[in-house]
C-alpha positions, 0 to 999 in steps of 0.5 A: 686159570689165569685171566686177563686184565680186561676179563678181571675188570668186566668181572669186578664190574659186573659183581659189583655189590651196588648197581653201576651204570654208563649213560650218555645224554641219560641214555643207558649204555652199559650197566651191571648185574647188580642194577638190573637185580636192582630195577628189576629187569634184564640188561637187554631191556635196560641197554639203550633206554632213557633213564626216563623209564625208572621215575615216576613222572617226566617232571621227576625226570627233569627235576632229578636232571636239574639238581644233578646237573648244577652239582656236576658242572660245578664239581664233576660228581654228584650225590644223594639219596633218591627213590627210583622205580622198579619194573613192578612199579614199586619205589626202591630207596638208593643212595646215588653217585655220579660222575662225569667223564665230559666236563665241558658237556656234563651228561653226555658220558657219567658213570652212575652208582646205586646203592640200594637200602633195602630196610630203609624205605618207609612202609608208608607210601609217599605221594610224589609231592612228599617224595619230592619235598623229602627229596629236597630235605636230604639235601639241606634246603629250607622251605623257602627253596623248596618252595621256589623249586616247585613253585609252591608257597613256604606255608604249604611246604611247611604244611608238607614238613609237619604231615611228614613228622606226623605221619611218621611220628618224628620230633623234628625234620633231622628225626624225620630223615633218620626215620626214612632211612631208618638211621638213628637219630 
């Protein structure tokens, strides 16, 4: 049977082997298959709905918001890896990409791609200090951003650094990231 070209490309969408998702002003638009397995819900109960529903606070909302943001206005995508929350309330490890269609207006329509590392999520629950903290290490920043970031000192994000490599028996900072997403070092 032979389909059409918008049958083919709504099939390759919605089969896609990461999550894709369409937001306008971070609202969800349109989403595949793969992203609702995902986050754990049906399409109907993601469509329309703020972004705001998978993190853990307002503050990680904004924040997450923030960071992207810079990136897209500068270069139109964005990416890094970040922990989003499923309908069970339980922290799923992704790889994320975003693309802006409106430069001038960056989030007003973005396409977004999740890729979902199901073995690389720690089983020691992080506090959502050490998640952000984390969150800012796979990015490359120092302490000393981190700490303007979130408005905290460089002693106690270093203080962050050393019960992270600790609690998860890493020699050094690049050993503590290659644990979390159980990559070799």
């Amino acid at each position: 049977m032979a389909q059409t070209l918008d049958e083919l490309s709504l099939l390759a969408f919605d089969s896609a082997p990461m999550g894709l998702v369409l937001t306008e002003d971070r609202v969800i638009r349109t989403c595949n298959d793969t992203f609702c397995e995902m986050v754990g819900y049906d399409k109907k109960a993601l469509l329309g709905q703020s972004f705001r529903m998978l993190y853990q606070s307002d503050g990680e909302f904004r924040q997450i918001r923030n960071i992207g943001l810079a990136h897209l206005k500068d270069s139109g995508c964005y990416t890094d890896e970040r922990l989003v929350r499923h309908r069970d309330g339980r922290q799923i490890w992704c790889r994320f990409r975003a693309v802006t269609l409106t430069p001038d207006d960056p989030l007003a329509r973005t396409i977004l791609s999740f890729a979902h590392i199901p073995e690389q999520m720690p089983d020691t629950a992080l506090t959502k200090r050490e998640r952000q903290v984390v969150g800012f290490l796979s990015q490359g920043l120092t302490s000393k951003e981190i700490a303007r970031r979130l408005s905290l000192s460089p002693r106690t994000i270093e203080d962050y650094r050393t019960n992270l490599r600790k609690k998860f028996g890493a020699r050094n900072t690049t050993e503590l990231l290659a644990q979390l997403v159980r990559l070799e070092a």
